[in-house]
N, C-alpha and C positions, 0 to 999 in steps of 0.2 A: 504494500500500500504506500511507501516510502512520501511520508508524511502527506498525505494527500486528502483533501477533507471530503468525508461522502456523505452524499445527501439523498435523501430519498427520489423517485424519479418522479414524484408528484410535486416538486419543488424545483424542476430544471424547466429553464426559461424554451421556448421555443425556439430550434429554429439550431438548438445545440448536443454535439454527437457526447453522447456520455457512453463507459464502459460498465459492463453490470458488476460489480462485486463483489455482494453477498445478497442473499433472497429469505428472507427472514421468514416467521409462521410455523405453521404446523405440518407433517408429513404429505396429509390430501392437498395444503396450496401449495409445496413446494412438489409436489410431482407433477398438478395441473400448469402450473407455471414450468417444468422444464419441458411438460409436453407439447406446447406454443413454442418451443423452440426458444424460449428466454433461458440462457444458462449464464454462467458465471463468466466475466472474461468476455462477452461479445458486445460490440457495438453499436449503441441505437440511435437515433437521431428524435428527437422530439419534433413533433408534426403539432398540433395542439395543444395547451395545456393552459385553457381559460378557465369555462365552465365547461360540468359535464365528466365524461372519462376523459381521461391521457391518452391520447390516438400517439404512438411512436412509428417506427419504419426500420426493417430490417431489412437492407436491400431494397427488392421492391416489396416487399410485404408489409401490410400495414395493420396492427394491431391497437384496438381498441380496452383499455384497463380501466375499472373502477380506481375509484379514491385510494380508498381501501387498499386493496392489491398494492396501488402503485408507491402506495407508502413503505410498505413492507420489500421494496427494491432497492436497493443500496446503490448507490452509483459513485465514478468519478470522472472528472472530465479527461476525455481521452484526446480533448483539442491542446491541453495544456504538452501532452507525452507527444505531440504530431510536431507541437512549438520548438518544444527541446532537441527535439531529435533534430530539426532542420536547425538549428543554432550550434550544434556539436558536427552537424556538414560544413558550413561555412567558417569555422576557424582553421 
């Protein structure tokens, strides 16, 4: 996690690629959530997140989450690790 602040994916602004990294809850949500394909380590992209569910995007796939659910998704930004890396190209 090297010092990285995670925040739930019902709290990421639109429009930004966060990585998943922990999926919180009980056995039935965490198996109905790796069953959508939401796992640990992959990258989403926030499409929505006014009112209503959190619609995010997995490639082209678009996934629609309650509150609830999206709370319990642990994220971090994976724009910040895209930044770094292009800044350790260039010296």
């Amino acid at each position: 996690m090297n010092n990285e602040i995670l925040v739930p994916l019902g709290f990421v602004s639109e429009g930004k690629k966060v990585r998943i990294v922990s999926i919180s809850g009980g056995t039935r949500l965490r198996n109905r959530i790796n069953e959508m394909g939401l796992r640990e380590g992959i990258d989403v992209i926030i499409i929505k997140n006014s009112f209503g569910p959190v619609i995010i995007a997995i490639g082209q796939t678009r996934f629609a989450l309650g509150r609830g659910i999206s709370a319990k998704i642990l994220t971090e930004s994976s724009e910040r690790k895209v930044e770094k890396w292009l800044l350790k190209l260039k010296k």
